[in-house]
C-alpha positions as CSV (number, residue, x, y, z in Angstrom):
1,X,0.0,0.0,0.0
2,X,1.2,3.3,-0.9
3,X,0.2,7.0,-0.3
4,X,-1.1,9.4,-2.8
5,X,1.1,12.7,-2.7
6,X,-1.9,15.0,-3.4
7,X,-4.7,13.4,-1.3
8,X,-3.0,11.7,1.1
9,X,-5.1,8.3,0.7
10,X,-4.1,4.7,0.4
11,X,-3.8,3.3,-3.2
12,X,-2.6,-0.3,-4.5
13,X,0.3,-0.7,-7.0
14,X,-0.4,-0.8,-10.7
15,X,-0.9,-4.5,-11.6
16,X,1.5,-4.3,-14.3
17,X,4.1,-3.9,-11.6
18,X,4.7,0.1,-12.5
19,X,5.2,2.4,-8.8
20,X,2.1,5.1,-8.3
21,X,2.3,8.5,-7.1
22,X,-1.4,9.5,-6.9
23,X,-4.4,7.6,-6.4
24,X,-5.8,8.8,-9.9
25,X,-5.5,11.2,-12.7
26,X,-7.4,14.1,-11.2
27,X,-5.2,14.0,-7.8
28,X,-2.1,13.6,-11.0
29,X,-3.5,16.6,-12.8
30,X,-3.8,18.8,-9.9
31,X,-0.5,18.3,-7.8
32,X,1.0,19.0,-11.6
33,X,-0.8,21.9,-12.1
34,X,0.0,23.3,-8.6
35,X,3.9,23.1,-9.4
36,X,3.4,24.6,-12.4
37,X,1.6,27.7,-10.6
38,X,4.6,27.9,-8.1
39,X,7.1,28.1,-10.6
40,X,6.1,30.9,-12.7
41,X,4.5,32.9,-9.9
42,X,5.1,36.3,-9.9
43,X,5.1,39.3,-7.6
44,X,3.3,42.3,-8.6
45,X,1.6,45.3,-7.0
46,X,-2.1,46.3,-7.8
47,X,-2.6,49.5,-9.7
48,X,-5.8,50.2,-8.3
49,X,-5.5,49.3,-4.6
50,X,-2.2,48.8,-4.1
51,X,-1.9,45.7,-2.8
52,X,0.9,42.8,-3.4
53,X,-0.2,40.1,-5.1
54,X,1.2,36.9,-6.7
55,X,0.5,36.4,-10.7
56,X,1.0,34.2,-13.2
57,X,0.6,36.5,-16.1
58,X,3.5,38.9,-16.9
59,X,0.8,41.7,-18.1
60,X,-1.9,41.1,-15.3
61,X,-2.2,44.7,-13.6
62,X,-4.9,44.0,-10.7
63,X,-5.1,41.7,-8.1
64,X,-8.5,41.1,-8.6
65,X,-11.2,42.0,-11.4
66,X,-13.6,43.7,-9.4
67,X,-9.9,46.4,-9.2
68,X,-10.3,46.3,-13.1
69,X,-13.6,47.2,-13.8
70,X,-13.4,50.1,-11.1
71,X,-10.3,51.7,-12.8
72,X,-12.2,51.3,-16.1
73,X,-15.0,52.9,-14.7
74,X,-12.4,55.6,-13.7
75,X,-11.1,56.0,-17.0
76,X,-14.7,56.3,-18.7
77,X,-15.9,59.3,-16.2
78,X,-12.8,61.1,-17.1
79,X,-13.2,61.1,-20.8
80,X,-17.2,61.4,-20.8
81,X,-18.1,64.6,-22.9
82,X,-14.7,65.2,-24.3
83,X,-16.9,65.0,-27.5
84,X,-19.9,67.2,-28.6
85,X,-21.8,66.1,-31.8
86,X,-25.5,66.8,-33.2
87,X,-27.8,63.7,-33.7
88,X,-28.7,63.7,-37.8
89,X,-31.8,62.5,-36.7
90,X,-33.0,64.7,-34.3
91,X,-30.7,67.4,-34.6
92,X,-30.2,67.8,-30.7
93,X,-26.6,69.0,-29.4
94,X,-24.9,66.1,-27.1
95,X,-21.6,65.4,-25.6
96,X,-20.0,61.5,-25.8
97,X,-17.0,60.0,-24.6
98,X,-16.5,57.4,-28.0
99,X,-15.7,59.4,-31.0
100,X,-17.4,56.9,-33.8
101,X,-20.9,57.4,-32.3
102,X,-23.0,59.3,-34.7
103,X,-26.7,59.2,-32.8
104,X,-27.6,60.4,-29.6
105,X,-30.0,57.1,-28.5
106,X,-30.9,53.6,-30.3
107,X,-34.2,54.9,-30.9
108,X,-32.7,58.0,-33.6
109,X,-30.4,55.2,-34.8
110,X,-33.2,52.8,-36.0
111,X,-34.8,55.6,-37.3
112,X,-32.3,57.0,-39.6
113,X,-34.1,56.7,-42.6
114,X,-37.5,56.1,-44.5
115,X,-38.2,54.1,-46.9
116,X,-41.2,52.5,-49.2
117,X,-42.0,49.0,-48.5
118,X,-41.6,47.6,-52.1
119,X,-43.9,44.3,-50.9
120,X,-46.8,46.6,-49.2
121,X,-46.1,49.9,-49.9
122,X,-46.1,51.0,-46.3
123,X,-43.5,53.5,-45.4
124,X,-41.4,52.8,-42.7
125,X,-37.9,53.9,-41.6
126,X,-34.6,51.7,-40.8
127,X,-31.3,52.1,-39.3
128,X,-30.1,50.8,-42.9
129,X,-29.6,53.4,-46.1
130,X,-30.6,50.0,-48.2
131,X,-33.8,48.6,-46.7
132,X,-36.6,47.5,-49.4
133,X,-38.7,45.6,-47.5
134,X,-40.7,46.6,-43.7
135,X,-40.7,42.8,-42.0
136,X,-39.2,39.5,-42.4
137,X,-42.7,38.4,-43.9
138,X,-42.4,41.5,-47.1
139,X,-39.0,40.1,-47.1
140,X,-40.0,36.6,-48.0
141,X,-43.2,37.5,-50.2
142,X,-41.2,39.9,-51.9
143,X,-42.2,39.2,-55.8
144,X,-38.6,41.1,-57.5
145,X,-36.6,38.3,-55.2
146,X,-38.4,35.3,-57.0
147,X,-38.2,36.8,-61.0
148,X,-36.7,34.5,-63.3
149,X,-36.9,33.3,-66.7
150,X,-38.1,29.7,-67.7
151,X,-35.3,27.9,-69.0
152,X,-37.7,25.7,-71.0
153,X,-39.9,27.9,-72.9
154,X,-38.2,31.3,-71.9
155,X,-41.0,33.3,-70.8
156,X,-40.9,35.5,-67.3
157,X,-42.5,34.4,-64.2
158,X,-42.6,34.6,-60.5
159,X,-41.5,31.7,-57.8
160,X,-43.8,31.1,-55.0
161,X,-41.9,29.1,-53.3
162,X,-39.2,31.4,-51.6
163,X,-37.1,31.4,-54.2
164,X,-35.7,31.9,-58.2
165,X,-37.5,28.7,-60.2
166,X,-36.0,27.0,-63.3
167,X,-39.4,26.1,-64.6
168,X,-42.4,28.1,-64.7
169,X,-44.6,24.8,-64.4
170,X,-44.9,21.4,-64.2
171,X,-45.1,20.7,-68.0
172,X,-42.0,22.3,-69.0
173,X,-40.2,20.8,-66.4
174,X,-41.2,17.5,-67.7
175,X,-40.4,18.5,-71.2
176,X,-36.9,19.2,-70.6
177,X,-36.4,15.6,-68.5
178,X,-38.0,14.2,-71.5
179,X,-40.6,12.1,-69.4
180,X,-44.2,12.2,-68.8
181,X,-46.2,12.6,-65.5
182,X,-47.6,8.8,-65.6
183,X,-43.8,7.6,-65.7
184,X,-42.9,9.6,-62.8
185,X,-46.0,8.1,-61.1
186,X,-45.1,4.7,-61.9
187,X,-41.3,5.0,-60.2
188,X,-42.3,6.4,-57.1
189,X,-40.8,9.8,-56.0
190,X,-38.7,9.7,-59.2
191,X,-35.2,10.7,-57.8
192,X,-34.9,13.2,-60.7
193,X,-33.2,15.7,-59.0
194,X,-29.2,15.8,-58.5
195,X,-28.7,19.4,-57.2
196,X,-27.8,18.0,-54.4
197,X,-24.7,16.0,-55.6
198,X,-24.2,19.3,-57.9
199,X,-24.2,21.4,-55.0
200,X,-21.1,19.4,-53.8
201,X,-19.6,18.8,-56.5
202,X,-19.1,22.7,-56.4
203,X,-18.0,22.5,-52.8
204,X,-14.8,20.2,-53.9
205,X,-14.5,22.5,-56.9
206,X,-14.7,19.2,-59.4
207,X,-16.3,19.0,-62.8
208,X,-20.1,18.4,-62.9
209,X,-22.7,18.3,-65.4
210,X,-26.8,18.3,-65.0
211,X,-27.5,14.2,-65.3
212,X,-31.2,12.8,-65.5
213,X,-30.8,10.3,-62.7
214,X,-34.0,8.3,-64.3
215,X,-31.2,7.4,-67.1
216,X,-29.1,5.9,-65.1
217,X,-31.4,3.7,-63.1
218,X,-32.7,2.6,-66.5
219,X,-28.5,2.3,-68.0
220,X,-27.7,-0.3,-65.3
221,X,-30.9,-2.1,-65.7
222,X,-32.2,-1.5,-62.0
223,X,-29.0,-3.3,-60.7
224,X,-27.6,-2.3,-57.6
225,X,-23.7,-1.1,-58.7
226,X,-21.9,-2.5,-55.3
227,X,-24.0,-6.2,-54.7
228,X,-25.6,-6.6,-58.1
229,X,-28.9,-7.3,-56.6
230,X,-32.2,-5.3,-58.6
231,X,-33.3,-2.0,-57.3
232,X,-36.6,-1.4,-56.0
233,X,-37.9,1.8,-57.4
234,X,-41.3,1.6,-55.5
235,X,-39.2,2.1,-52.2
236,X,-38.8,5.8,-50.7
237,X,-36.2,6.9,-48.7
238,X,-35.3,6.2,-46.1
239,X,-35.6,2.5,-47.0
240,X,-32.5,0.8,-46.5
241,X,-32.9,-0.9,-50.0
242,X,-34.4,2.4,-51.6
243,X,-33.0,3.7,-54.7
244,X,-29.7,6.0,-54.0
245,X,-26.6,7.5,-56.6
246,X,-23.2,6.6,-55.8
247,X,-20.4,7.8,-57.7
248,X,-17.4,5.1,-58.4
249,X,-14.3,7.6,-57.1
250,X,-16.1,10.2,-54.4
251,X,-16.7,13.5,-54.9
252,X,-14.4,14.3,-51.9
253,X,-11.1,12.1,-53.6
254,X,-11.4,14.1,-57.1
255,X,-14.0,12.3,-58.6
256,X,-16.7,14.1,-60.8
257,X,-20.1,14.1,-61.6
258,X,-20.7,12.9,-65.2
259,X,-22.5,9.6,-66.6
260,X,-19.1,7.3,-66.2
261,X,-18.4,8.2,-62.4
262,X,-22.3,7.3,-61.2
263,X,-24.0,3.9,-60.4
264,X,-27.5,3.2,-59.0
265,X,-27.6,1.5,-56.1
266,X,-29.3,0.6,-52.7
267,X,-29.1,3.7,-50.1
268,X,-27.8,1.1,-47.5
269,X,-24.8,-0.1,-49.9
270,X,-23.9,3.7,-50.7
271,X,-23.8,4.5,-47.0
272,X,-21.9,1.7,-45.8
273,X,-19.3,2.5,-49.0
274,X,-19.2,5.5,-47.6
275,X,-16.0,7.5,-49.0
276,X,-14.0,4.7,-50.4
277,X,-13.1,4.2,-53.8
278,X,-13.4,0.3,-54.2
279,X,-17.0,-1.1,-52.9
């Protein structure tokens, strides 16, 4: 039986045959951090109170931070209304210790300017030269953010669904996949969209192209890429055996998104392939 150094308690050799000092890793961590503290103390006096103190830190000034924020507090009377300037808002005369403030209360600062709603109309005024719209709501319902072009037939048309749209409906869209609504019906949920693997393939700053996904399923025959078994299309995710995209070298290793690089397979095969190259 031996004694720990820090705690002073009774402790057992390690098994392994190896000679303790401390009974465990805190009582370890503390007696080392209390000869750390005693070698690189230092003895300062307070600039506030004047007191001697001990200190670890070479640029430490007070003993104690209650000493700190009184000598700030010190330093802030004495320069309070070294500085007179005229609120833009209210043009009222006022006196200021911090040369970069330009209004005279929050209130004349959030009402620095007025501006036209361009959702509602309503006028309104902001702390911001640049505000268009009164409320998060206008924000979001504002029509100019959601103008865009159909990239189908080309004719101009509003989102409504917070944001730009490629497609002004539902026919065009199905035009440029070059599939019809009963197909998309018939291979439930469709997986026709890879702006997701797009998005990424932007991220790693590799070469990527618009692919129809539906082509690729049909290419490989409804075969799973990694255990050759058939695809059920019927499945949504997040089936384990639902349809997923894989591609052959990963994104995040070089690879890019074209036709040659993908595979259908099951979303249980792609996720325990995870980021390697061979399956």
């Amino acid at each position: 039986m031996i004694k720990c150094l820090e705690c002073g308690s009774e402790t057992t050799n390690d098994p392994k045959g190896r000679k303790k000092k401390f009974c465990s890793r805190k009582c370890g961590d503390k007696n080392k951090h209390r000869k750390y503290l005693e070698e690189h103390k230092i003895e300062k006096k307070c600039e506030r109170c004047g007191v001697r103190y001990s200190a670890h830190n070479k640029k430490q000034r007070f003993c104690m931070r209650s000493c700190g924020a009184k000598n700030a507090n010190v330093i802030k009377k004495s320069h309070e209304g070294n500085f007179k300037k005229s609120c833009p808002t209210c043009k009222i005369d006022f006196s200021v210790h911090d040369p970069r403030k330009i209004y005279c209360s929050p209130k004349c600062r959030d009402s620095a300017h007025e501006h036209v709603c361009e959702q509602c109309g309503v006028n309104f005024k902001s702390a911001f030269q640049n505000s268009k719209c009164c409320s998060t709501k206008c924000t979001g319902n504002s029509k100019t953010k959601h103008l865009s072009f159909c990239e189908r037939c080309g004719e101009r048309f509003i989102g409504m669904n917070g944001r730009a749209n490629k497609f002004c409906s539902r026919s065009c869209f199905l035009k440029h996949i070059n599939t019809r609504d009963d197909e998309i019906s018939s291979e439930k949920n469709g997986r026709l969209s890879d702006s997701h693997h797009i998005i990424r393939a932007k991220k790693y700053g590799v070469h990527w192209e618009h692919i129809d996904l539906i082509e690729i399923y049909k290419r490989d025959n409804f075969v799973c890429g990694i255990c050759s078994e058939d695809i059920n299309m019927n499945l949504s995710h997040p089936h384990p055996l639902s349809a997923s995209i894989d591609h052959i070298i990963p994104l995040s290793r070089g690879g890019t998104h074209v036709k040659g690089n993908i595979h259908g397979t099951h979303l249980r095969c792609n996720l325990q392939k995870s980021d390697k190259i061979n399956a």
